[in-house]
N, C-alpha and C positions, 0 to 999 in steps of 0.2 A: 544411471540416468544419462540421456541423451542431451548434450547441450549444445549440438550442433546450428549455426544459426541458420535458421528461415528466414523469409520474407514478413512474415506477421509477429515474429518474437523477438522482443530487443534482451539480451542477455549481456549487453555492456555491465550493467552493472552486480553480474555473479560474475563472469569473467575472473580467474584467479584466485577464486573464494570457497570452490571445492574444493570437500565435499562439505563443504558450509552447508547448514541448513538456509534453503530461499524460499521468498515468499515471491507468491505470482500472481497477478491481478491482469484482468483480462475484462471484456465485454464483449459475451457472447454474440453470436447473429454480425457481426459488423467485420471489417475489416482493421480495427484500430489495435495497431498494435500493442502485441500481448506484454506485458513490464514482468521480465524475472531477477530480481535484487537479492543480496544477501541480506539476510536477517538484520546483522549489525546496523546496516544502513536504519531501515525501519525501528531497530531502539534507539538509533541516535534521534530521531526525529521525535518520537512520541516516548522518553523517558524525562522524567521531568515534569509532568503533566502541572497544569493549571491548579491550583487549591486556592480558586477564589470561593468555591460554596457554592457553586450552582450546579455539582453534578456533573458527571462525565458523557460525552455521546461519541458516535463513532468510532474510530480506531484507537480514541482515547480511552474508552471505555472496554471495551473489545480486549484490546492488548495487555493494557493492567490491571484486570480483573478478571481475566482469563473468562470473557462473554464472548456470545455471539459467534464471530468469524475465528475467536481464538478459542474457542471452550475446547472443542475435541482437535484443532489442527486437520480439521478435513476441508476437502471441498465443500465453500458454501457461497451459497446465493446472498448477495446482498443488495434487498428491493429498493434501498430508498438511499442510493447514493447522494442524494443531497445533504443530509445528516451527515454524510463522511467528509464531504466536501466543506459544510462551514467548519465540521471539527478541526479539520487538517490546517485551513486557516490560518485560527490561533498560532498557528509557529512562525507564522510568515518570519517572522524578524528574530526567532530564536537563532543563537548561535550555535552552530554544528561543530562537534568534535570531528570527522573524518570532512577530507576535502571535497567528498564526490556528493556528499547526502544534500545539500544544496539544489543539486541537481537531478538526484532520484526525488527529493520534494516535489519540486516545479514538474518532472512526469508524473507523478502522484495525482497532482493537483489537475492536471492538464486531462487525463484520465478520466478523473471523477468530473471535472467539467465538461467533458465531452457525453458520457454518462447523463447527466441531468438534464444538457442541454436537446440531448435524443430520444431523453424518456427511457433509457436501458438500465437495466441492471447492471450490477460487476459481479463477476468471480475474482473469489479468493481460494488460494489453494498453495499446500505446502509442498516442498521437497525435501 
């Protein structure tokens, strides 16, 4: 794997982390750049999940029950990034075990909000 930086891919936060597995979130057709993170970042944020009883949606759901964008680890379309966007939310005020996840959150968020705000899709996709 190539992790050479471009203009359109932020790879700050895999930097140091291969050959860690990354996860890479993107929206197509646009110029907004592409987020490539290590894994860990992404369990720190969504381990732990909510058990108040109303059910898992988005990455909450996805990641710890091996649905949707994580069932097979492929490239996948995800149509309704607003779903991912309230899910992700809920952690607003969660306390992070590593220093940087704080910060791949807020691109996370930043992402899917731009996503919903332009009516785009996202890609998700492993390395």
């Amino acid at each position: 794997m190539d992790i050479g930086q471009t203009t359109n891919n932020n790879y700050t936060y895999y930097k140091g982390y291969e050959p860690e597995p990354d996860i890479i979130l993107s929206i197509p057709t646009t110029n907004f750049p592409t987020l490539h993170m290590w894994d860990g970042f992404f369990y720190d944020i969504f381990r732990d999940p909510p058990l108040h009883g109303l059910g898992w949606t988005g990455f909450t759901r996805d990641y710890n029950q091996f649905e949707g964008a994580f069932e097979n680890e492929e490239q996948t379309l995800i149509p309704n990034p607003k779903e991912y966007l309230d899910d992700i939310l809920q952690y607003k005020d969660k306390t992070f075990r590593f220093e940087e996840t704080p910060e791949v959150y807020q691109l996370i968020v930043e992402l899917l909000t731009y996503a919903v705000e332009n009516g785009k899709a996202v890609m998700i996709d492993f390395n």
